[in-house]
N, C-alpha and C positions, 0 to 999 in steps of 0.2 A: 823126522817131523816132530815137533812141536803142541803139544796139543792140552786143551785145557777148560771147564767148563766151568761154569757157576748158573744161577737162576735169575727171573725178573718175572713179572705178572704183567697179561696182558689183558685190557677191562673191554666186555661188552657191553654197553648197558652200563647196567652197575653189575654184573654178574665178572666176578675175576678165573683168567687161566693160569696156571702155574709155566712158564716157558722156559728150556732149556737154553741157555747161550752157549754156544759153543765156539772155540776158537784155534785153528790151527795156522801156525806158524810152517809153509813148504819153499822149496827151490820154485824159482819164476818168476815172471815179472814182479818187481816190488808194486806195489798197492793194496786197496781193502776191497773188499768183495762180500758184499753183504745178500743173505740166500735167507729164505724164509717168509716169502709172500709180504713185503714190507710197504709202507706207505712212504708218499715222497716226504713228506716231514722224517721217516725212518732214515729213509735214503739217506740223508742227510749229515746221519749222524757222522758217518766218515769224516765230513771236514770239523765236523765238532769236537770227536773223538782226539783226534791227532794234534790241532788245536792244544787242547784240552794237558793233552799228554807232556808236547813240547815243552808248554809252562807251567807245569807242574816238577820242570825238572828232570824227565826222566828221558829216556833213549826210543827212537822210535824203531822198529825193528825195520830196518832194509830189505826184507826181501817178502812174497807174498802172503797175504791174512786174508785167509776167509774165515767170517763169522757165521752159524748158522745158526737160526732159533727155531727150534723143535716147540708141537707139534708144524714141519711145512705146511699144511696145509689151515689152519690158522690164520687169519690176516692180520697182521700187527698194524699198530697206528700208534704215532706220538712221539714225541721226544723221550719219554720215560726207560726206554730201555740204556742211553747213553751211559750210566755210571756202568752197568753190568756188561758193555762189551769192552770199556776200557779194563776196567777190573779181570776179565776171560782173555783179553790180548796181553796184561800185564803177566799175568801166572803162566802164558802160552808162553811167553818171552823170559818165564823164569825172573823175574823183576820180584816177584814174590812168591810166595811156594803154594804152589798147585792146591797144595791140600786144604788151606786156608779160607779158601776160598768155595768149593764144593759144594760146602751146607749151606750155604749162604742163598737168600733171595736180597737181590740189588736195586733199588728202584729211586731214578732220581735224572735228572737232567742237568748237563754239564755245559756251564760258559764256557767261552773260550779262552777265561784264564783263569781255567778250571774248576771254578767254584762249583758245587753243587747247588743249581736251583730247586725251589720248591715248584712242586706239580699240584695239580688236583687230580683227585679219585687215589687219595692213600690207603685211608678206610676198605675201603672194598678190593684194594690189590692185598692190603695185609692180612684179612677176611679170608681171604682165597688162598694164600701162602697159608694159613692158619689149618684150614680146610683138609689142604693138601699134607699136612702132616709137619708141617715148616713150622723150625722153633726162632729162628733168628734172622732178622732184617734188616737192611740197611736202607734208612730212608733218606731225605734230606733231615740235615734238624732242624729247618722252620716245619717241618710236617713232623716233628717227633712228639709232640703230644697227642698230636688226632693217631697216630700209628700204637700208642701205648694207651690206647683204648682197648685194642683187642686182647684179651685175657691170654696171660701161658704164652706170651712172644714177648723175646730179648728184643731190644728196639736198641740198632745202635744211629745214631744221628751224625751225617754225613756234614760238616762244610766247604771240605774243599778234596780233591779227589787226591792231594799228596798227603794230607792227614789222615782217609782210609790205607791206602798206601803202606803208609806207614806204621798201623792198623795191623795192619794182616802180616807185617813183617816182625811184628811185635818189636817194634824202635818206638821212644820217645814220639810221643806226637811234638809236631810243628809248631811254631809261633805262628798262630794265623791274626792276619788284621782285621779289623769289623768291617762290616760291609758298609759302602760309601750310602749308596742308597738303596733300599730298599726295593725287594719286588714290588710292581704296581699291583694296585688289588684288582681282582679279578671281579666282571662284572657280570650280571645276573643276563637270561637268555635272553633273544630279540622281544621288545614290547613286552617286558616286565616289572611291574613296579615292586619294590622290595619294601616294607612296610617299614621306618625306621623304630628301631630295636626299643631305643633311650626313648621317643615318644610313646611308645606302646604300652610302657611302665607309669605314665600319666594317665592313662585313660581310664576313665569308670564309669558305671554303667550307671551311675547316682549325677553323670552331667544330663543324662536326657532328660526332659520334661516331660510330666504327662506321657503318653502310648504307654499303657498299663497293658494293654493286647500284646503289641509291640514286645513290651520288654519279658509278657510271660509267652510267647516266640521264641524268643531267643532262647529260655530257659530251657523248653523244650528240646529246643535245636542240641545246645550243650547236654543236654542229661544222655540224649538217643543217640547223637550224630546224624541230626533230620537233616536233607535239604529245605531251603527255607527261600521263600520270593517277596519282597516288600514291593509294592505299588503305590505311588501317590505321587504329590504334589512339591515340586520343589520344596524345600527347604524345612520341610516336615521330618526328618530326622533319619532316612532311611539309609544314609550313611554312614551317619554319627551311630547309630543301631550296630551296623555288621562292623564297623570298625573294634568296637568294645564285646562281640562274641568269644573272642579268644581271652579276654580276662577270667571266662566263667568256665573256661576249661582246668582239668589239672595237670599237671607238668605229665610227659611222656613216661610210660613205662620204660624201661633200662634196654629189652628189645627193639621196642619201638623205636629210642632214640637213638641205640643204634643206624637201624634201618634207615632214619630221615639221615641221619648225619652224614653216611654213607652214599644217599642221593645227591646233598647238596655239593659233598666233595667229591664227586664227577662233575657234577655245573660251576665247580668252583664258584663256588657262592654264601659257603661258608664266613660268617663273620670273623673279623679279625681278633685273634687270641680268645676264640670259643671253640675248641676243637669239638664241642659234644653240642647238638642242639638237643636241649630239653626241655624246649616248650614247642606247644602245636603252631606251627608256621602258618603264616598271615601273608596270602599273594593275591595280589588285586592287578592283573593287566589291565594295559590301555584299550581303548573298545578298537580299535586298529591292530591289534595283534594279529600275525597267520597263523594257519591252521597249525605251521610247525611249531611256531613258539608256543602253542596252547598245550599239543598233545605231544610233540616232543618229535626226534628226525630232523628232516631239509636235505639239501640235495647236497650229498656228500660228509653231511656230516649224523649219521646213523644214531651216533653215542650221545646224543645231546637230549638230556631230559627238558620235557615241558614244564608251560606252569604245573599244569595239573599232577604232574609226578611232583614236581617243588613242594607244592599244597600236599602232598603225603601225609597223613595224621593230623590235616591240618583244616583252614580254609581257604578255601578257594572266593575269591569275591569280585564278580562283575558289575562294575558299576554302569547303570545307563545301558543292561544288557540289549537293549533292544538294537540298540547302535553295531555292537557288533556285525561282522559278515554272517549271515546262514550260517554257510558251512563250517564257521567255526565253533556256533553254540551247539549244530546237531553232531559236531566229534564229541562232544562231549559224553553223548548217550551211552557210549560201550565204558567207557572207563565209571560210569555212576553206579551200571550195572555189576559189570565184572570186579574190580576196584583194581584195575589194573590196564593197559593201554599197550598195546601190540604194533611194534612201528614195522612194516616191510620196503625193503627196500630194493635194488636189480644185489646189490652188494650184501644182503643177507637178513633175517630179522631180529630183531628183540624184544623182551616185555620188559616194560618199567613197573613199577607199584604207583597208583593212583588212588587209594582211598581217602578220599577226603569231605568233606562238608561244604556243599555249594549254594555261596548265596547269592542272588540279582536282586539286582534294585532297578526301578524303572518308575520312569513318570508318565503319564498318563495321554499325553499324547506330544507331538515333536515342536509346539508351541513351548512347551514348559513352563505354560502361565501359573503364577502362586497360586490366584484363585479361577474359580471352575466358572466363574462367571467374565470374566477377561480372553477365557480359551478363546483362540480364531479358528481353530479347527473344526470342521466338519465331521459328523459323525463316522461318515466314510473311511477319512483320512485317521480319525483314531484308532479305527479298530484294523486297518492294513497296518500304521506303526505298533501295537502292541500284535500282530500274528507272525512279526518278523521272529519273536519265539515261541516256535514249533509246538503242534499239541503236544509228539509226544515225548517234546524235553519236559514241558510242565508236568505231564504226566508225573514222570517220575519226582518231583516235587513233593516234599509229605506236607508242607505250611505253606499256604499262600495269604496274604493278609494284605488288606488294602491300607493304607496310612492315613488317617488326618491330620490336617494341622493342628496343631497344639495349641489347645485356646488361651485366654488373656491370663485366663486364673492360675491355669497350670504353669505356663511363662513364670509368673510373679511371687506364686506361694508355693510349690510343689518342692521346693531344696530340701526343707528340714522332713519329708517323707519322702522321700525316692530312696530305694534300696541302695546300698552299692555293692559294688560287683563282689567285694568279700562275703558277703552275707547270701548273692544269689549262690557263689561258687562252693558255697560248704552244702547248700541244698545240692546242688549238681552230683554234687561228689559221693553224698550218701544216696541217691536214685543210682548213680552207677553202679555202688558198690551190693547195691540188691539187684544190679541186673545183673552183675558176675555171679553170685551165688545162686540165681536161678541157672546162668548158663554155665556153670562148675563143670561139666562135664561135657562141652560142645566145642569146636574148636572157634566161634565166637565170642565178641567181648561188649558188646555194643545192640542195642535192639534193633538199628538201623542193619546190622549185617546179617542177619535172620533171612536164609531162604524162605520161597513163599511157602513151596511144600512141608518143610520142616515148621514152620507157619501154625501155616493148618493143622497138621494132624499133631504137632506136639505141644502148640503154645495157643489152643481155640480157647477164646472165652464164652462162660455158661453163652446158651440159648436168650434167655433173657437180655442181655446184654446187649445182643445181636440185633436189634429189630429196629435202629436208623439205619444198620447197614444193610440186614435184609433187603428192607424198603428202598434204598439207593440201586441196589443189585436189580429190583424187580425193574424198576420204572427206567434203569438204564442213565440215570446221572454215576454212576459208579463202575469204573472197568474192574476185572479180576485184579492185574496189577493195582490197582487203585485200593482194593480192599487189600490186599498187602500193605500197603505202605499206612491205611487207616490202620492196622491193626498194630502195628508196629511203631505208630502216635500214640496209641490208646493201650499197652504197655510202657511205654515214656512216661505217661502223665500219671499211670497207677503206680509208676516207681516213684516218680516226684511226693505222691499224696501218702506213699507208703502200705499199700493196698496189696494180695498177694496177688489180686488178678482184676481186669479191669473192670468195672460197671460199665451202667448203660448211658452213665454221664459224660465216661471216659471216650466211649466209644463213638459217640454223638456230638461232644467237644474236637475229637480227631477227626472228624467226617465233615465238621465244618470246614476247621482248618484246611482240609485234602481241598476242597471246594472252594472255597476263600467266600464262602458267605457265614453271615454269623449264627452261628445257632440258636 
């Protein structure tokens, strides 16, 4: 008997397992037999494999090949284990030497004449080979720059399975031809709109007119990571607003972008020739999205992250949230809370990361007349269309703001004084950098991620300062939760003004905001 092993990584979620492939070459019927809890896409790989093998040149072995991938009880899913069981049947068949192959994790998916395809979810198999004490990988090489992100791993880039081959036998590599055409890009989850990249890099926050409220919202938003709610009237800016949020952000930390990067590339939705995303990601679904596209899941397919994972360090933007289903805006509640989203399935569970920054925008009632004197709606029918989101999504909300329209003056003169987004984002940047050095020692980075407890007893401001919120607490316009998320505005705005702890301005400016009346 014949027999011969290498590795591959199998992804849940974004979370990677280290998998043993195994491969023995015995007496008995000739065919492949594949053992280790596999998906029919797995199944498959047999006619792939062999395929794969013929035209690459090499001999297939005549007589019986079981493959096993350890741990069995594991459920594998995907094409991605393909190169590593050609690679464990090749060194079973003595085609190349056993040994060559051992330390190796293999990860990649093979045409049927032979090439190695790129995959998505590199990032997080190579993370997990990393993990597991794995120094050397073979990836595809359209995935060999998102794989040599990971620190301390040899990344070798696979194109076709007779130049690995040839690899491990240490012979001259092949003459390989270019690829005719190109893999198709892969495209973003069901009812997802992807923000495009190259317009994102036009926008600034110096095109809005006039909303001086508005634009110091947003500031806010960016300094904390608040949730933020705009209301108004068609055409009043409440788009053009959340669209330009992400300009006032600062590029991702090197963990973080890890982190996001490693979401996108399981949704394969990673840009073309960016293996690293380094800015806070910008996803605005269609108000027709389901519950799965939102929080992530669907029926069979478990591994498939949400918007709301997508939006990771990012934002998340519902336009015309009211239009949304229910049940879509109230999944929302656990991942605002937790920063994190729990999919169960009959086939098993997973957690995504969902911290993110969620803004709605919504007009005032389902007429969407420009002016409030044109409305045909009944007062009735207003307030059923804006209860379609939930008190206690608003709840969690820290800015809610009503919009106006933009008068004649601001339209006409406002250019040569409107901030832009450079000038708000160097403020932003230095309010963050005194919230970290308040939180130096908490495993927080953000005032938005402040338990309430940890709130209270370690981040109370003076007595004095307290007595809008007291008063809100007495008379019962203010829930407990509510004064959390007030307190936690009113740290934001004392880091924007440079204050070591909030006044009674701060905290009476945050209580409006919580509120959406103006102080």
């Amino acid at each position: 008997m014949a027999l011969a092993k290498t590795r591959s990584v199998s992804l849940v979620g974004v979370e990677g397992f280290v998998v043993d492939v195994e491969a023995a070459i015995t007496s008995g019927v000739p065919g492949l037999h594949l053992v280790g809890l596999p998906d029919t896409a797995l199944s498959e790989a047999r006619d792939r494999v062999r395929a794969a093998i013929y035209n690459s040149g090499e001999d297939w072995p005549n007589r019986h090949v079981t493959i096993s991938l350890l741990p069995a009880s594991l459920p594998k899913r995907g094409s991605t284990f393909d190169l590593a069981i050609a690679v464990a049947l090749m060194a079973a068949a003595e085609a190349v030497p056993p040994s060559s192959c051992g330390g190796l994790v293999v990860i990649g998916e093979l045409g049927l004449d032979g090439r190695v395809r790129s995959i998505p979810g590199v990032l997080p198999a190579v993370l997990a080979a990393a993990n597991a004490g794995c120094r050397t990988v073979v990836v595809p090489r359209a995935n060999g720059p998102e794989a040599e992100l990971v620190p301390g791993m040899e990344v070798i880039g696979a194109g076709t399975l007779r130049g690995l081959l040839c690899l491990l036998r240490d012979e001259p590599p092949p003459i390989e031809e270019p690829e005719d055409d190109p893999p198709p890009a892969r495209t973003a989850a069901e009812g997802l709109v992807i923000r495009d990249q190259g317009r994102r890099g036009t926008l600034d926050l110096a095109d809005v007119r006039g909303q001086a409220e508005a634009r110091r919202a947003l500031e806010i938003s960016a300094a904390g990571g608040h949730h933020l709610f705009f209301s108004g009237p068609p055409g009043c800016g409440k788009t053009m607003l959340a669209e330009r949020l992400p300009t006032l952000l600062p590029p991702l930390e090197p963990d973080a972008a890890l982190e996001v990067t490693a979401i996108h590339s399981v949704a394969g939705t990673l840009p073309a020739g960016q293996p690293l995303v380094s800015r806070p990601p910008f996803f605005a679904p269609h108000h027709t999205a389901s519950r799965p596209s939102m929080v992530g899941g669907g029926s069979g397919r478990l591994l498939t992250p949400g918007a709301v994972s997508l939006a990771h360090r990012g934002i998340l933007f519902l336009d015309e949230a009211p239009e949304f289903f229910s049940g879509v805006l109230d999944a929302l509640r656990q991942p605002l809370e937790e920063g994190r989203v729990r999919i169960s399935r009959a086939e098993g569970t997973t957690t995504f990361p969902a911290r993110f920054t969620l803004v709605l925008a919504a007009n005032p009632c389902p007429c969407a007349a420009a002016k409030q004197i044109d409305c045909s709606c009944a007062p009735g029918v207003r307030r059923k269309y804006l209860s379609r989101i939930s008190g206690p999504l608003l709840d969690r909300i820290d800015l809610k703001l009503e919009l106006a329209p933009a008068s004649r003056a601001e339209l006409r003169y406002d250019l040569e004084f409107a901030e832009a987004s450079k000038v708000v984002a160097e403020r932003v940047l230095l309010a963050r950098e005194r919230t970290l050095e308040r939180l130096a020692d908490t495993p927080w980075r953000s005032n938005s991620e402040i338990p309430g407890p940890e709130l209270r007893r370690r981040f109370t401001p003076p007595p004095e300062a307290m007595r809008a919120a007291d008063e809100a607490l007495q008379n019962g316009s203010l829930s407990a939760r509510g004064l959390d998320r007030v307190l936690r505005v009113a740290w934001t705005i004392a880091d924007l003004a440079g204050r070591d702890q909030p006044a009674e301005d701060d905290i009476g400016g945050a209580l409006a905001l919580w509120t959406g009346r103006r102080p």
